[in-house]
C-alpha positions as a printed NumPy array, in Angstrom:
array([[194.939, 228.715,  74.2  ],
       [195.495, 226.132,  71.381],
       [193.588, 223.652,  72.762],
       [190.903, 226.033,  73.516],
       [190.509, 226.955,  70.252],
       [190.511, 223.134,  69.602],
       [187.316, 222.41 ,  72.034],
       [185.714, 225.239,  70.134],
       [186.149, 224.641,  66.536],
       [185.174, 221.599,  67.705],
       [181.894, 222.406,  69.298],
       [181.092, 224.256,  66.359],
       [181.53 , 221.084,  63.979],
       [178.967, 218.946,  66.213],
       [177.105, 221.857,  66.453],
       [177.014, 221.991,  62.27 ],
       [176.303, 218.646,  62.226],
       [173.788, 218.507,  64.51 ],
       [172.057, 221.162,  62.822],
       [171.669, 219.246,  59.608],
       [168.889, 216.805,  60.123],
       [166.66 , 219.491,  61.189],
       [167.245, 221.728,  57.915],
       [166.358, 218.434,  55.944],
       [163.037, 217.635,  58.662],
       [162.457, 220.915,  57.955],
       [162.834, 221.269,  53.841],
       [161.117, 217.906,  54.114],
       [158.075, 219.339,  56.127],
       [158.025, 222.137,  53.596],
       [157.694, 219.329,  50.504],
       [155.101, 217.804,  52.126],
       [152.91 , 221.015,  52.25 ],
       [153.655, 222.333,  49.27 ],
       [151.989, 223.737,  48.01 ],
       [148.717, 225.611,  50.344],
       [149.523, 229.205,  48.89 ],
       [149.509, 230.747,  45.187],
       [152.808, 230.014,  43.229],
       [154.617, 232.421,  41.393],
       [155.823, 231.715,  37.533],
       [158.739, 234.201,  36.36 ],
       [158.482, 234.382,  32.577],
       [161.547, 236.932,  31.783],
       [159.972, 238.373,  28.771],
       [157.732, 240.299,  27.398],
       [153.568, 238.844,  27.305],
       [152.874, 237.596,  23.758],
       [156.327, 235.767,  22.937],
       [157.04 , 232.234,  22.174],
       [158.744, 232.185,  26.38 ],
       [155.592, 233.767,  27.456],
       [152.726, 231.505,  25.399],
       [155.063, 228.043,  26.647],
       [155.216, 229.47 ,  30.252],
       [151.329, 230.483,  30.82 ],
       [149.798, 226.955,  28.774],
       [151.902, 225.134,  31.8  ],
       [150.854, 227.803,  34.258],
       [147.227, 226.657,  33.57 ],
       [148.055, 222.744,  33.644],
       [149.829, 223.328,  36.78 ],
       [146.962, 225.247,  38.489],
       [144.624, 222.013,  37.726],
       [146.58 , 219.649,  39.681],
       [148.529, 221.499,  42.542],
       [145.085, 222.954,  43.594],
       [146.79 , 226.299,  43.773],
       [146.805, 229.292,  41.281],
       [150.328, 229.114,  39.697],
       [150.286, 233.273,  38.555],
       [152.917, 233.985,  35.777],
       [154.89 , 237.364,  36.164],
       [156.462, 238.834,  33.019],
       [159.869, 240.107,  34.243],
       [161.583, 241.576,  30.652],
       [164.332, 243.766,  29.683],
       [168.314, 243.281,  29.481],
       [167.372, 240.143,  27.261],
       [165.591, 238.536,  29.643],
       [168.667, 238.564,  32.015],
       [166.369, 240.503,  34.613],
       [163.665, 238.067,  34.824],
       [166.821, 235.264,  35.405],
       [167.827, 237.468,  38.332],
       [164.972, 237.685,  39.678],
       [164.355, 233.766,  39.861],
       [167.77 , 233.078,  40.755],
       [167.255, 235.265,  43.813],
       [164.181, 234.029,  45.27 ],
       [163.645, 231.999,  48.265],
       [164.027, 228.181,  47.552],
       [160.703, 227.572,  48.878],
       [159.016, 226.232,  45.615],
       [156.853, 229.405,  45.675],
       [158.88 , 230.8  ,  43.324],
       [159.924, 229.118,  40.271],
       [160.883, 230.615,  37.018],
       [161.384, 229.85 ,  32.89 ],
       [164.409, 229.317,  31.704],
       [165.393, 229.577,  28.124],
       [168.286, 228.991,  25.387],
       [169.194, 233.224,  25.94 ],
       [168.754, 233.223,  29.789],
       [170.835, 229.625,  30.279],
       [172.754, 229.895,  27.133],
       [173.717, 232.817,  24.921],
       [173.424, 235.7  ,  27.684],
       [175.602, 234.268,  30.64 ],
       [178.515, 234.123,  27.642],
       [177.641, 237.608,  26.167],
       [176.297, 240.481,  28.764],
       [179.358, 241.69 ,  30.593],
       [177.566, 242.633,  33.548],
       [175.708, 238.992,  34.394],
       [174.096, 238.842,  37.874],
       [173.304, 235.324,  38.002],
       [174.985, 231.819,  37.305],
       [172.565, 229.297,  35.417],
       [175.256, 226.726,  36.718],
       [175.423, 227.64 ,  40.762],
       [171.986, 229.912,  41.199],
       [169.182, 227.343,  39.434],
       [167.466, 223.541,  39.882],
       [166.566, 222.687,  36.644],
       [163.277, 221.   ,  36.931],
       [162.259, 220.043,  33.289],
       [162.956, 220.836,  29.728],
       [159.233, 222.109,  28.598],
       [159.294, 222.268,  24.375],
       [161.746, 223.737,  21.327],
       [161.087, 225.4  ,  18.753],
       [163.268, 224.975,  15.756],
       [165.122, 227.937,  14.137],
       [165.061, 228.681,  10.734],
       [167.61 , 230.803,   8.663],
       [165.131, 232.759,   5.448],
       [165.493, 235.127,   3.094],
       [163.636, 237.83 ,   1.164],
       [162.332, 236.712,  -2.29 ],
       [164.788, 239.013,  -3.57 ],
       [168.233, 237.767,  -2.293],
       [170.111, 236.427,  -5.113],
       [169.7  , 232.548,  -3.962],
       [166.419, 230.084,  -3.787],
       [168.275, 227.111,  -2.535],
       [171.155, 226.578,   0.61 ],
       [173.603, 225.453,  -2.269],
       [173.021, 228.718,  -3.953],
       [173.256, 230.403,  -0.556],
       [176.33 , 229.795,   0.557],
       [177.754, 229.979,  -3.084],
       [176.539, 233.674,  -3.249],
       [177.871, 234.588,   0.486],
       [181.254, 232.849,  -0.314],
       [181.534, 235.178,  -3.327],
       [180.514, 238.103,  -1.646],
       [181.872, 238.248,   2.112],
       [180.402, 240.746,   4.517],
       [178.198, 242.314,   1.477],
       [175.33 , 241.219,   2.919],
       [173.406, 242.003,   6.391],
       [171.236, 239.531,   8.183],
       [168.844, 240.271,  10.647],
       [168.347, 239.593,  14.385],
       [165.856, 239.774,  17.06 ],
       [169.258, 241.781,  19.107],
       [172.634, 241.75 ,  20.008],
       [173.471, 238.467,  22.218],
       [169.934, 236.883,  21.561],
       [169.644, 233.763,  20.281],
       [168.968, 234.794,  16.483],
       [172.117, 236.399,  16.643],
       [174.122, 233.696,  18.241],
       [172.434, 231.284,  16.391],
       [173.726, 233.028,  12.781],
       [177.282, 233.314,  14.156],
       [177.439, 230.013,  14.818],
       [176.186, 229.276,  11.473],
       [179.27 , 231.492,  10.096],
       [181.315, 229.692,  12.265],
       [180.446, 226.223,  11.185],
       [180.226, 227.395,   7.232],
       [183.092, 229.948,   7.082],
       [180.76 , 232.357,   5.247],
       [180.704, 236.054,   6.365],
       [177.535, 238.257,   6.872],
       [176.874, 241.64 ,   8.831],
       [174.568, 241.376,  11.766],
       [172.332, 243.892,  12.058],
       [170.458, 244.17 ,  15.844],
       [166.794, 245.234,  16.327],
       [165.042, 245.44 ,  19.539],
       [163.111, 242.483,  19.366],
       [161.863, 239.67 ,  16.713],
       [158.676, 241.515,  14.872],
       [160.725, 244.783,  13.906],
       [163.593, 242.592,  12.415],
       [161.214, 240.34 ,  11.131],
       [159.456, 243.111,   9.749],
       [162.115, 244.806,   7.71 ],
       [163.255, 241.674,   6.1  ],
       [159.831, 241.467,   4.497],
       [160.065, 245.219,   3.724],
       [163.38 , 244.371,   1.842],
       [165.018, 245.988,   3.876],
       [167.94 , 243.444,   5.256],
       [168.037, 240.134,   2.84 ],
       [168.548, 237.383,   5.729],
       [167.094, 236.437,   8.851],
       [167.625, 234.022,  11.734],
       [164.835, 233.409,  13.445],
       [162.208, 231.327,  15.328],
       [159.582, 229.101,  12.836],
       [156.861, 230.116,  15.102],
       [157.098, 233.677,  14.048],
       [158.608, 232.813,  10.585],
       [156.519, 229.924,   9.487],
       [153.055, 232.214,   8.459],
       [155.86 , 234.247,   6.066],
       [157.554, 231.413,   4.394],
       [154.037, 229.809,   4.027],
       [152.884, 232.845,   2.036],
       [155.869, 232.881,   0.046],
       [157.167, 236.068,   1.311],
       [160.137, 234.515,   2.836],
       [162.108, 231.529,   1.456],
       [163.842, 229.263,   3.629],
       [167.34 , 228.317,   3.397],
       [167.544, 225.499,   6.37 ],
       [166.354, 224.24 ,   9.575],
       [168.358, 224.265,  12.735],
       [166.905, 221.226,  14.017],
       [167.898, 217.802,  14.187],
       [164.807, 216.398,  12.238],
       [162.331, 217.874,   9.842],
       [159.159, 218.919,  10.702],
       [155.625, 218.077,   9.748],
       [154.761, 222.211,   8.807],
       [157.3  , 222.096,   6.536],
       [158.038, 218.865,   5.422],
       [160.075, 219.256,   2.035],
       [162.422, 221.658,   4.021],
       [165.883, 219.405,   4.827],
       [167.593, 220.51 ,   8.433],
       [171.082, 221.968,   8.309],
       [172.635, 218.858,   9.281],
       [171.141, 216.983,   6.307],
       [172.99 , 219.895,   4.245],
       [176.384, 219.103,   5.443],
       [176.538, 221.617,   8.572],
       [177.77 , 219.681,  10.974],
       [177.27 , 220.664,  14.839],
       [174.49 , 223.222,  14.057],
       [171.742, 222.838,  16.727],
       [170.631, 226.186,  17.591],
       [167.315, 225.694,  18.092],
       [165.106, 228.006,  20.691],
       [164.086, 226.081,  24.328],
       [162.127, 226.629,  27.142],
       [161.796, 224.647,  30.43 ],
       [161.314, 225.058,  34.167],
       [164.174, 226.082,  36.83 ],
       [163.841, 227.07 ,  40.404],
       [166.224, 228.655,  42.872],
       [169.516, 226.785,  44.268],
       [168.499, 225.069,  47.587],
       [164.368, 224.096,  46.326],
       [163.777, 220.853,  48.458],
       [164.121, 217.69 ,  46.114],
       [160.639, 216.46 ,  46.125],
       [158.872, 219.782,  45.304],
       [161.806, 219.43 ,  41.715],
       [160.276, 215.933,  41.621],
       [156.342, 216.98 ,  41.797],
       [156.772, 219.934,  39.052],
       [158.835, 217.095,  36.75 ],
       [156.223, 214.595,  37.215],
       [153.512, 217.129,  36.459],
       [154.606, 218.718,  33.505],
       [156.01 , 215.531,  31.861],
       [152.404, 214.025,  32.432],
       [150.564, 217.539,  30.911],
       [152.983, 217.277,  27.461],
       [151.442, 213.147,  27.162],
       [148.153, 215.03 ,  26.668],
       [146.858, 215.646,  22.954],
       [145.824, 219.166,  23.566],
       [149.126, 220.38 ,  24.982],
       [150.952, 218.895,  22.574],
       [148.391, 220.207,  19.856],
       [148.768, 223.839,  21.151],
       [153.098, 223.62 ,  21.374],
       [152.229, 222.527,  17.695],
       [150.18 , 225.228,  16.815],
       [152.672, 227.719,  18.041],
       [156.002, 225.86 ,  16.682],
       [156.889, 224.135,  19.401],
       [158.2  , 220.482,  19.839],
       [156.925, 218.898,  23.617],
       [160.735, 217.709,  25.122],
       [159.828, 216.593,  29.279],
       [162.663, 215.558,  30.108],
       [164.473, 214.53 ,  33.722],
       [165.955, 217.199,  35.597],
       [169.328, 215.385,  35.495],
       [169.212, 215.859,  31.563],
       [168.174, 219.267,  31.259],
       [171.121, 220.112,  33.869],
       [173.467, 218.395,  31.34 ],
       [171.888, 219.821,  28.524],
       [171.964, 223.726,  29.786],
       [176.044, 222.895,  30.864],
       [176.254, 221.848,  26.373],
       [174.382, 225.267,  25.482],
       [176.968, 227.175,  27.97 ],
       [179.9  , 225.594,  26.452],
       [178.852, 226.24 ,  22.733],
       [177.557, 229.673,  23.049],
       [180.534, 230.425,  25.004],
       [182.55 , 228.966,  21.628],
       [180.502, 231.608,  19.867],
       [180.603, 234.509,  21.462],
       [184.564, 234.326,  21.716],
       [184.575, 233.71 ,  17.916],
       [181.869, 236.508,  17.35 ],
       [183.499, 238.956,  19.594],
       [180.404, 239.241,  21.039],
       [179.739, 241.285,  24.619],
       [176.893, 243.644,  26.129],
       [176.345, 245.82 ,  28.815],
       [172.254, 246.541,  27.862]])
C-alpha cells in the first residue's frame, strides 16, 4: 500500500510539473494578444474625485495606444474598500485592472475590521501614477497664523479643538493622527462622509482644522479663506511656493501625502504588467499630462512596478503604526 501511495504522489508531481510549461505557453499566448477586446478600469470611488480625474486622464492615454477602449467603472462605498474587492477578485487576464490608492493599499487594510482583500497577496502593482500633497489649514479664525503658533496653541489646549476629515479611516484622518503622533499635540477628529462637506464646514466656521488634499484645498487657501499651517510633502510646491513642508518645520517622518497608481489581480501575466508600465510612464513624459496632474494638484511619479510594490509594503507598515496608536477600526 505504501509504495502505492508512493507511485502515486509521485505521478501527481510529474504530472504538476508537466503541467507548468503549458500554463506559462499559455499566459504567454495571452500577453501576446492582449489586448483585442475593451479593458476594464476599476476606479473605487465616486466620479468627480481626485482617484477618479487621475484614473480616467490615463484611461484616455491608454485607449490611444492599446487600440482598445480602456472603460473606467466607478466602484465606491466602504471607503473605496469595495472597488479594491472587486479588482482583487477579477480574472488575471489583463482585462481587468484597477486604481489603487494611499486608503485602498494603505490606511483601510489597517483600519476596516471586516477587509476582504490583501493589497500584499491579491494585487500586481503595475505603476505608481501621481501624488498629491496634503495640506493641514485652518479657518481664519483659529487662534494661530503660523505652524509655530499652531502647535503652541494645541499644546496649551489639548483635545479643545476638533479637526476635520473627509471620514473615519480615510486618509485625512490617518494623515492628522499621524501628525499627533509625530508632534504629541492632541485634537478631536471629527468624521464627515466625504471631503466637500468637511471641507465645507471648516469654511462655515464650523470645525477650526482640516487635513486635507491641496487639490480641493488650494482654491480656499488661495482666496484667503483658509490658512495653511504645513505641507505633507517632501518638497514645496510651485502653487504655493512660500509655504515650507512639515519636514522643513521639524516633523520628522511625516509623509502622508495622497497617491494613486495602477494594480491588477494576483496571477496577470508579466508582460501585459510590463506593457501598462511602459505606457503610462511614457504618457506622464508628455507636457499635457503632466500639465493636467498640475492643474488638479497632482505630482506625475511613474515609477517601476518593483518600487511601487515596496512603496505600498512602507504605507502598510506606517498606517498600521497609526491606526494602533489612534485606536482606529471600522466596520462601514
Amino acid at each position: 500500500m505504501q509504495d502505492r501511495r508512493r507511485v502515486l504522489k509521485g505521478a501527481t508531481l510529474l504530472g504538476a510539473a508537466a503541467a507548468l510549461p503549458a500554463l506559462a505557453t499559455r499566459a504567454h499566448a495571452q500577453a501576446a494578444g492582449w489586448p483585442n477586446k475593451p479593458v476594464r478600469l476599476i476606479v473605487p470611488f465616486a466620479p468627480g474625485g481626485s482617484t477618479d480625474i487621475v484614473g480616467r486622464m490615463m484611461a484616455q492615454k491608454l485607449t490611444a495606444v492599446l487600440g482598445q477602449p480602456v472603460v473606467v467603472e466607478n466602484r465606491a462605498g466602504a471607503g473605496g474598500t469595495i472597488g479594491a474587492e472587486a479588482i482583487a477578485r477579477a480574472a488575471p487576464d489583463g482585462y481587468t485592472i484597477g486604481v489603487g490608492t494611499v486608503s485602498t493599499c494603505g490606511t483601510a487594510p489597517n483600519t476596516y475590521k471586516t477587509i476582504k482583500y490583501d493589497p500584499r497577496k491579491d494585487y500586481v502593482p503595475i505603476v505608481n501614477i501621481a501624488a498629491v500633497p496634503g495640506i493641514i489649514a485652518v479657518h481664519p479664525s483659529f487662534p494661530a497664523k503660523s505652524y509655530a503658533e499652531f502647535i503652541k496653541v494645541l499644546k496649551a489646549n489639548p483635545g479643545k479643538f476638533n479637526y476635520a476629515s473627509s471620514g473615519t479611516g480615510g486618509v485625512g484622518h490617518m494623515g492628522m493622527e499621524l501628525f499627533k503622533l509625530r508632534t504629541g499635540t492632541f485634537m478631536t477628529h471629527i468624521g464627515y462622509r466625504g471631503a466637500g462637506p468637511a471641507l465645507t464646514d471648516v469654511l462655515a466656521g464650523n470645525v477650526p482644522i482640516i487635513w486635507d488634499n491641496l487639490s480641493s484645498t488650494l482654491p480656499h487657501v488661495r482666496s484667503g479663506k483658509l490658512l495653511p499651517i504645513g505641507l505633507a510633502n517632501d518638497k514645496r510646491i510651485p502653487q504655493l511656493p512660500d509655504l515650507p513642508t512639515f519636514a522643513e518645520l521639524g516633523v520628522k517622518d511625516y509623509d502622508a501625502a495622497t497617491w494613486f497608481g495602477f494594480v491588477a489581480p494576483a496571477g496577470i501575466p508579466r508582460e501585459i504588467v510590463q506593457r501598462l508600465n511602459a505606457e503610462v510612464v511614457k504618457a506622464l513624459r508628455e507636457e499635457d499630462t503632466r500639465q493636467k496632474l498640475f492643474d488638479a494638484g497632482a505630482f506625475p511619479i511613474g515609477n517601476t512596478p518593483e518600487q511601487f510594490s515596496a512603496q505600498i509594503e512602507a504605507e502598510l507598515r506606517k498606517w498600521a503604526e497609526v491606526a494602533k496608536f489612534a485606536k482606529v477600526e471600522t466596520t462601514e
